[in-house]
VOPAGU-2260 file (C-alpha; in pm, 1 decimal, decimal comma):
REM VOPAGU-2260
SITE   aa  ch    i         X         Y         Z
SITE  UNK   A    0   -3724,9     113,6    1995,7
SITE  UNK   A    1   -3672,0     -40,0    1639,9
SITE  UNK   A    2   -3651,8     164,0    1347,0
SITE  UNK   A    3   -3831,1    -142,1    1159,9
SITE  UNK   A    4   -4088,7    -183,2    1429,6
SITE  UNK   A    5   -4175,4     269,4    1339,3
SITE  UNK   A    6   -4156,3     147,8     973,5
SITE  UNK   A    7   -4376,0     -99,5     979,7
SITE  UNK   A    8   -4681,8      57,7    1180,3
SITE  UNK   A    9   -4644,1     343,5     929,2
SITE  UNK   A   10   -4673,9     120,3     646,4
SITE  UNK   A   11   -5003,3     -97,1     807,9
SITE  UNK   A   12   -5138,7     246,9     814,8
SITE  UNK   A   13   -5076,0     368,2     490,9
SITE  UNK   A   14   -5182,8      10,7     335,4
SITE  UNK   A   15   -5517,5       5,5     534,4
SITE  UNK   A   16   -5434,4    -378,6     708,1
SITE  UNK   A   17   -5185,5    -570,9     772,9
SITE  UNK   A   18   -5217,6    -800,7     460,5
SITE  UNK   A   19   -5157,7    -546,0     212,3
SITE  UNK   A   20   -4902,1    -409,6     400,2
SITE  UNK   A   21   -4690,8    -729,8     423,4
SITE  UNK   A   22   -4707,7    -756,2      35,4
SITE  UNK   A   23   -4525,6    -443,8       9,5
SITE  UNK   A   24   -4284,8    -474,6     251,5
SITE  UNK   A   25   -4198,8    -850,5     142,4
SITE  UNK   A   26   -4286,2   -1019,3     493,5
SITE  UNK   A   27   -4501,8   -1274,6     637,7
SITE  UNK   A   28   -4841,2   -1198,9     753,8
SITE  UNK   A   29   -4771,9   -1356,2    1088,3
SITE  UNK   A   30   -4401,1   -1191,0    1108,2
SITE  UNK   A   31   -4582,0    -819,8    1069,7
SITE  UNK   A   32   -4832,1    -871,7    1288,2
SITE  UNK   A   33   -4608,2   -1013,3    1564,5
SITE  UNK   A   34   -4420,0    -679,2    1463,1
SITE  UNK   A   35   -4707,0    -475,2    1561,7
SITE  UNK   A   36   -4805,0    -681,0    1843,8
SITE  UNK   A   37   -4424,4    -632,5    2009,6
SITE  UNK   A   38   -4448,3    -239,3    1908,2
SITE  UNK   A   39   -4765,2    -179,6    2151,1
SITE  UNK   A   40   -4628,4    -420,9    2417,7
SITE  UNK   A   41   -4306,6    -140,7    2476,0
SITE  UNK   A   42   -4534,3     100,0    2417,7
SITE  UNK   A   43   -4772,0      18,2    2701,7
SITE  UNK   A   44   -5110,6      64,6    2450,2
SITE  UNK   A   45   -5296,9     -56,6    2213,7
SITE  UNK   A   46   -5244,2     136,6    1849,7
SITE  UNK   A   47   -5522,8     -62,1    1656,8
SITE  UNK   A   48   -5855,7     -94,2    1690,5
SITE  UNK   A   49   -5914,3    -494,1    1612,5
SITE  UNK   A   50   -6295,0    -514,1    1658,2
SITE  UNK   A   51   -6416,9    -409,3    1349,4
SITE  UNK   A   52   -6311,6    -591,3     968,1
SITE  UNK   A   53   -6068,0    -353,2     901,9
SITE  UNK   A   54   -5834,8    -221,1    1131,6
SITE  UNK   A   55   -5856,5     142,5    1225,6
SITE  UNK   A   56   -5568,6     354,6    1473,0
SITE  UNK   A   57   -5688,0     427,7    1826,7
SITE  UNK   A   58   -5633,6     772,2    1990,4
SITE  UNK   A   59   -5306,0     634,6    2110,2
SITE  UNK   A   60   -5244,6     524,8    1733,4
SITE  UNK   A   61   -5336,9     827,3    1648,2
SITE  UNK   A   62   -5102,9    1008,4    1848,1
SITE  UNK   A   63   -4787,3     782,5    1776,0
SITE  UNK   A   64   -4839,7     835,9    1403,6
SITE  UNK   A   65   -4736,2    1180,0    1446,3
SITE  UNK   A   66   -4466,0    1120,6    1585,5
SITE  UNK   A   67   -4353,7     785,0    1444,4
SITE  UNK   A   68   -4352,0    1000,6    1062,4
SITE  UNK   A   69   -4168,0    1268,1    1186,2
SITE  UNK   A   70   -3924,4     963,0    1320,8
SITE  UNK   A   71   -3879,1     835,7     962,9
SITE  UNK   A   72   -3882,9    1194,2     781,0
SITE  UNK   A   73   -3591,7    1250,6    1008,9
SITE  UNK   A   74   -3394,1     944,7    1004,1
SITE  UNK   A   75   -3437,8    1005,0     588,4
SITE  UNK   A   76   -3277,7    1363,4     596,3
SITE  UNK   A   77   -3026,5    1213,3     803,8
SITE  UNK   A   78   -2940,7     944,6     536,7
SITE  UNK   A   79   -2902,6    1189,0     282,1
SITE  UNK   A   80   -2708,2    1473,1     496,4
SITE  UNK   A   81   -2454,9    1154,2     516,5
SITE  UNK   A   82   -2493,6    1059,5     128,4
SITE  UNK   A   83   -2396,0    1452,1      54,0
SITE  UNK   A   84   -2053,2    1407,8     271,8
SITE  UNK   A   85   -1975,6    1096,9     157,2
SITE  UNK   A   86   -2045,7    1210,0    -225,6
SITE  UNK   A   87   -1850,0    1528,4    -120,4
SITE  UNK   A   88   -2135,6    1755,1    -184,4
SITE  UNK   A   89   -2089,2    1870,0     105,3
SITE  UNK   A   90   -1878,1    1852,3     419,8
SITE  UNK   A   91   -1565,1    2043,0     616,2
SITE  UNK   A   92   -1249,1    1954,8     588,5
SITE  UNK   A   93   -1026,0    2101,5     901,3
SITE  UNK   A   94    -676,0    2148,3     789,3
SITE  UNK   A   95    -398,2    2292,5    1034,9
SITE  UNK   A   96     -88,8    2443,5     914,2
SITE  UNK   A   97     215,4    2645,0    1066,7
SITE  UNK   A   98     209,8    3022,3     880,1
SITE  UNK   A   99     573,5    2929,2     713,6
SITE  UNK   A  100     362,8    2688,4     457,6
SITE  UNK   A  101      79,6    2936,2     427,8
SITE  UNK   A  102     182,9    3029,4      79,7
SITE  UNK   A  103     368,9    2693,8     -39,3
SITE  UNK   A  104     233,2    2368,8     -54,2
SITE  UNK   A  105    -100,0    2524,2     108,4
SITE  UNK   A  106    -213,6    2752,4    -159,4
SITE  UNK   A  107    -200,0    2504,3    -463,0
SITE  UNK   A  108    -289,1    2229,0    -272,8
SITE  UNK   A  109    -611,5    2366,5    -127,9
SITE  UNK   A  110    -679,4    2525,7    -476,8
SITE  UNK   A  111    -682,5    2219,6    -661,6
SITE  UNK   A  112    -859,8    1995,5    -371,2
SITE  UNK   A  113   -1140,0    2282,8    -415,7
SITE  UNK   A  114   -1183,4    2311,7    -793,4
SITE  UNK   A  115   -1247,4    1903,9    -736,1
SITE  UNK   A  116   -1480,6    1948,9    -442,0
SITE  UNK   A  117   -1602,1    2318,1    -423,6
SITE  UNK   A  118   -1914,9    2218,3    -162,4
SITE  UNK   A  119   -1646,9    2146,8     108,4
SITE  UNK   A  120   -1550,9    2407,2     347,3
SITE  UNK   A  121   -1162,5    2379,6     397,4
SITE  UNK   A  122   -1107,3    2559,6     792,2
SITE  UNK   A  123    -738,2    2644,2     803,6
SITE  UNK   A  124    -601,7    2666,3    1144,0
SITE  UNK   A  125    -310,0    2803,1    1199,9
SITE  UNK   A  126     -14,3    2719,8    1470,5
SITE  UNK   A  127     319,2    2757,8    1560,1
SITE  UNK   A  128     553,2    2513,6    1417,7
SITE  UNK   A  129     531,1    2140,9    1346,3
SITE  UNK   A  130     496,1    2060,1    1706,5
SITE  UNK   A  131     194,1    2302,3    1676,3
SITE  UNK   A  132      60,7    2087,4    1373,5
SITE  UNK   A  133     120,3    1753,4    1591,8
SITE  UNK   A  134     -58,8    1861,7    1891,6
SITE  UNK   A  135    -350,7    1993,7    1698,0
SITE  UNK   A  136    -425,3    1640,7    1499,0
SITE  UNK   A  137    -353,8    1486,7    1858,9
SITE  UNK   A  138    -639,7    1709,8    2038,6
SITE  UNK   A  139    -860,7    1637,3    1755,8
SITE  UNK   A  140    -866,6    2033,1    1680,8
SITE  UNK   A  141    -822,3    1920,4    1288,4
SITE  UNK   A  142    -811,7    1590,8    1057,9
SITE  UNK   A  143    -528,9    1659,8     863,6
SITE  UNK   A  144    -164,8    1834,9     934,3
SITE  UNK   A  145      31,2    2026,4     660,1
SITE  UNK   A  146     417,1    2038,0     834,6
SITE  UNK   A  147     777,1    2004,6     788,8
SITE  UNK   A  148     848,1    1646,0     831,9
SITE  UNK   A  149    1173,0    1697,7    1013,0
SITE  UNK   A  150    1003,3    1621,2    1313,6
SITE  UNK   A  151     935,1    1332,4    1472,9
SITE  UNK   A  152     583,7    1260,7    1425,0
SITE  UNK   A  153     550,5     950,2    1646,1
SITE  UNK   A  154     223,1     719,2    1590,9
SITE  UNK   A  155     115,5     956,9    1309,8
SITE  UNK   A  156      63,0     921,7     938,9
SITE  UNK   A  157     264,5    1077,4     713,6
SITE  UNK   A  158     263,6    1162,2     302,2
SITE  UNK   A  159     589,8    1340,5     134,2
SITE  UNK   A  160     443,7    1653,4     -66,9
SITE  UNK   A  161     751,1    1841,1    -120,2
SITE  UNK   A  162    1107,4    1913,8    -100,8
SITE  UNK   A  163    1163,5    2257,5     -57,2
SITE  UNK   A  164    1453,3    2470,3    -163,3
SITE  UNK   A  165    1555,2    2730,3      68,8
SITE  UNK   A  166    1746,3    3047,5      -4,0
SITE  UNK   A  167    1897,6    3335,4     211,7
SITE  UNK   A  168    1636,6    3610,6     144,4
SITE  UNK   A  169    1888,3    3960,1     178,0
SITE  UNK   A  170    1864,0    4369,2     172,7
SITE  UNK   A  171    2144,7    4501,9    -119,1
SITE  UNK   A  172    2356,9    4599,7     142,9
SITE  UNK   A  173    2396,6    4256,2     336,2
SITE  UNK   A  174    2420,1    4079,8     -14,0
SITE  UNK   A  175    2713,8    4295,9    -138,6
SITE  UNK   A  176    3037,1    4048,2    -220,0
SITE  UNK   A  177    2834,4    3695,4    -124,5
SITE  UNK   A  178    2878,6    3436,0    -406,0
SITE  UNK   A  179    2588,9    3264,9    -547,2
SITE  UNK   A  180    2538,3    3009,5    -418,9
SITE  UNK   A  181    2653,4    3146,2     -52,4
SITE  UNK   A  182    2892,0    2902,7     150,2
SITE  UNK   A  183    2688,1    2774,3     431,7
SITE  UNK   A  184    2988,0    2881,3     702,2
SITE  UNK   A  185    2911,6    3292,6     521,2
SITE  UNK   A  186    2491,9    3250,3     600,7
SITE  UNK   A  187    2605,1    3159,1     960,4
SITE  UNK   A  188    2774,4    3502,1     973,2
SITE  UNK   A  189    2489,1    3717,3     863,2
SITE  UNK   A  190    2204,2    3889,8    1134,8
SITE  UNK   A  191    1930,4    3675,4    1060,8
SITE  UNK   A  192    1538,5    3733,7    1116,9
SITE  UNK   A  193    1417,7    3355,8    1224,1
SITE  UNK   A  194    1111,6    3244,6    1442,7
SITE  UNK   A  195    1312,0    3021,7    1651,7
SITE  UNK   A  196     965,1    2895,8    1838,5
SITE  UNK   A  197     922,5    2662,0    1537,5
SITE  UNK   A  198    1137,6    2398,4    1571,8
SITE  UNK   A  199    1163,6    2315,1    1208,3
SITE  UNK   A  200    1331,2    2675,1    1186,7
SITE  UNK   A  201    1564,8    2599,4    1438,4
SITE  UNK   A  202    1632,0    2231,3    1308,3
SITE  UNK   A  203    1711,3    2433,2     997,8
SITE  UNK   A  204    1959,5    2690,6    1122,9
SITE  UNK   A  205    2152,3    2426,4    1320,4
SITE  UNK   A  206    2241,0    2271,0    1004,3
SITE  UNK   A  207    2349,3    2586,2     854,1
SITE  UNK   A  208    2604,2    2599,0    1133,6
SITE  UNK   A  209    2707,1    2583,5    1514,9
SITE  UNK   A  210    2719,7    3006,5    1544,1
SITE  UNK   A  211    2418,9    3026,6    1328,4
SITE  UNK   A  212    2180,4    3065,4    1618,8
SITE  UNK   A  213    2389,5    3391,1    1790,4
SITE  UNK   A  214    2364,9    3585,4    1500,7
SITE  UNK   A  215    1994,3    3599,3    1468,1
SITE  UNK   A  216    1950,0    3951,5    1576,0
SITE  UNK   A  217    1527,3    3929,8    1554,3
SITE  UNK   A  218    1336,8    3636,8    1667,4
SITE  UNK   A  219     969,2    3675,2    1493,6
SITE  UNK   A  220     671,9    3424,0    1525,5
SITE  UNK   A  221     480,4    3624,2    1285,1
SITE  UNK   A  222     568,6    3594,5     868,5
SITE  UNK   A  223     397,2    3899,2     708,5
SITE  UNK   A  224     637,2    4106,4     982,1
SITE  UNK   A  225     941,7    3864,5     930,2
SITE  UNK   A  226     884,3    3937,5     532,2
SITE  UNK   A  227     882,8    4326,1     638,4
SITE  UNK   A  228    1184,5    4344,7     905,3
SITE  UNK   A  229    1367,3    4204,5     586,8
SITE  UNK   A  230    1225,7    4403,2     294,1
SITE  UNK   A  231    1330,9    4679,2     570,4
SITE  UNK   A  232    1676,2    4621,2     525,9
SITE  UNK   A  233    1703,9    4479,0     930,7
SITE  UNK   A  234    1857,1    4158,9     840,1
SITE  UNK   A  235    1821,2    3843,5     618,8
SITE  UNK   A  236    1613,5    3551,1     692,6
SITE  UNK   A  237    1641,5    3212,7     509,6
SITE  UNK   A  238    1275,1    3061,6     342,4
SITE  UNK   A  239    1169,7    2871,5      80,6
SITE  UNK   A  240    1230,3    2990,1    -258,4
SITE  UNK   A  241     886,6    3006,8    -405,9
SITE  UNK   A  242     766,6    3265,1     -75,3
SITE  UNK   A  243    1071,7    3440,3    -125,9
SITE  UNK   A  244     975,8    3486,3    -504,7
SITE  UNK   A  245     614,6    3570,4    -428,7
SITE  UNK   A  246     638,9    3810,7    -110,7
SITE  UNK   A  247    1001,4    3992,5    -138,5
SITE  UNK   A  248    1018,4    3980,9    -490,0
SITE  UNK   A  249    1281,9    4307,5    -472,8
SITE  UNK   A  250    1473,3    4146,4    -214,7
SITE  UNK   A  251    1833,7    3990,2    -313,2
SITE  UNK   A  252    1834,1    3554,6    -307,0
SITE  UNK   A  253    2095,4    3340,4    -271,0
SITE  UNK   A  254    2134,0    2959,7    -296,9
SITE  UNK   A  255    2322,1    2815,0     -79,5
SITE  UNK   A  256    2599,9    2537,7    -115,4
SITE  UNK   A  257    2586,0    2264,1     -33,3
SITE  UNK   A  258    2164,3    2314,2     -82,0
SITE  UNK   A  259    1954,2    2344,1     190,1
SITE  UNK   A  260    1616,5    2135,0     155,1
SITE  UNK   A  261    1332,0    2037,0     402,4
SITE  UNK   A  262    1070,6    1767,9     334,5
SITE  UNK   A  263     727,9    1878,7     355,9
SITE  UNK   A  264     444,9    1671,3     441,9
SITE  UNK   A  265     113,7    1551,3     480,5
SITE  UNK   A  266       9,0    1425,9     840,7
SITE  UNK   A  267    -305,5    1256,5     985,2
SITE  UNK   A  268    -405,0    1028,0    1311,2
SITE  UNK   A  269    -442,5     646,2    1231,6
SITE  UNK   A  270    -785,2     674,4    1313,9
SITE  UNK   A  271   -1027,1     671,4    1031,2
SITE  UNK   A  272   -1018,3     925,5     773,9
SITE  UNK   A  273   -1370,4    1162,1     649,3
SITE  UNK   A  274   -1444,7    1115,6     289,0
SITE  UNK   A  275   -1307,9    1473,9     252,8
SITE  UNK   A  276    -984,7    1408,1     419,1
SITE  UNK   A  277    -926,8    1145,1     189,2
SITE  UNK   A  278    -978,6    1325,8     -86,0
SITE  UNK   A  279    -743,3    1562,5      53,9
SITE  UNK   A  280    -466,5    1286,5      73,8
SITE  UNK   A  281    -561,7    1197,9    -317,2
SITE  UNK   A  282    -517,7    1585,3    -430,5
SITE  UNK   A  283    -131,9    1580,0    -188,6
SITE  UNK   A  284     -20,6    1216,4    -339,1
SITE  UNK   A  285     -87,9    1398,2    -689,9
SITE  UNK   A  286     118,7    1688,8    -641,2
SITE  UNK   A  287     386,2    1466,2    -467,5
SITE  UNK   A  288     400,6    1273,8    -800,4
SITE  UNK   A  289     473,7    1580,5    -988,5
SITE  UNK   A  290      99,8    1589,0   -1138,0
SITE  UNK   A  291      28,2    1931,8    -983,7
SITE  UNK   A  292     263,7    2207,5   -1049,0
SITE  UNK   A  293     247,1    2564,7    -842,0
């Protein structure tokens, strides 16, 4: 059934006729009452009463305007449920992000995105890795991706947020007599703490060097009891600089030489983006331009 067909029967019965009613909605006389006319032929019944001077509903008539108001009530809320997410006043944004960018880019980027927009729900999923990121925007699980671009991401869409600088994160004991900045051929040598089920991790160590992979003595998926093994003096464990700074504060750093950097990233499908997404995208071009600072 036509929307337009509901619309107008509701508005020959609020007008009393179909005369008065055309004049409001701006159509011909004839055109509205072949309107009607086609709205009780899929019906199957007659809605108006056309004996008498002025027309009045029959029990059918009767009957559909129930429901035909509730139709339009309904199809009103619905316009302005969409209004609020396109306006941002409300909506859910599903991010997914592996745990190793949980403190840097997420934090200021979903901090500033929600001083903006702070009716949006931001759901932060969490997975293992960059493949883990991939697969989720794949599935459809979430809209946008928040990964270590040294992946190959394929079809998807990608935005540069970041370059981070990583340092060797160390007890006192392991750090004793290691320049700063460390020799990349020394880190290779030390018993390391590493998830190696991320493959941006093990990208990572690879270019550190050849033996850096047999010396990690702890392989750990989970970063709160990474951050631990090392604050525990069990080995050292090579992060980004600003987690390093913010969770092992009492923990010996080293840069290393030559640097070691990874490109972080925003990531979405080519499909079609929500209106929160793309404010999302808006809030990670800004901070790649320098325009947001942690």
């Amino acid at each position: 059934m036509d929307l337009h067909l509901v619309t107008y029967f509701v508005a020959v019965v609020d007008h009393g006729g179909i005369t008065p009613a055309s004049r409001e909605l701006y159509i011909s006389q004839p055109s509205l009452s072949q309107a009607i006319r086609t709205l009780e032929r899929r019906l199957g019944v007659d809605l108006f009463d056309r004996s008498r001077r002025r027309l009045e509903l029959t029990d059918h008539g009767r009957t559909f305007e129930v429901f035909a108001r509730r139709i339009l009530t309904d199809v009103e809320r619905a316009k302005q449920a969409v209004e609020t997410v396109r306006t941002l006043q409300s909506g859910r944004l599903d991010l997914v992000a592996h745990s190793s960018l949980s403190i840097d880019p997420l934090v200021p980027l979903v901090t500033r995105f929600r001083e903006a927009h702070p009716q949006v729900v931001v759901n932060i999923i969490d997975t293992d890795g960059p493949l883990g990121v991939l697969n989720a925007l794949r599935q459809g699980v979430a809209e946008v991706g928040v990964t270590d671009l040294s992946v190959d991401i394929g079809s998807l869409r990608s935005w540069p947020i970041c370059k981070q600088e990583m340092v060797v994160v160390l007890p006192t004991h392991l750090a004793a007599g290691l320049a700063d900045p460390v020799p990349l051929a020394d880190v290779s040598q030390l018993p390391l703490v590493a998830d190696l089920s991320d493959k941006g991790t093990r990208a990572g160590l690879d270019a550190i060097g050849e033996s850096t992979l047999e010396h990690v003595v702890v392989d750990c998926d989970n970063m709160p009891g990474l951050w631990n093994l090392v604050s525990q003096g069990s080995a050292a464990a090579v992060m980004p600089r600003n987690v390093a700074e913010q969770e092992l504060p009492n923990m010996e750093r080293r840069s290393t030489e030559p640097p070691l950097r990874r490109m972080i990233g925003a990531v979405v499908r080519q499909d079609a983006l929500s209106p929160a997404a793309e404010r999302f995208l808006e809030t990670v071009k800004a901070l790649s331009t320098g325009e947001i600072r942690n």
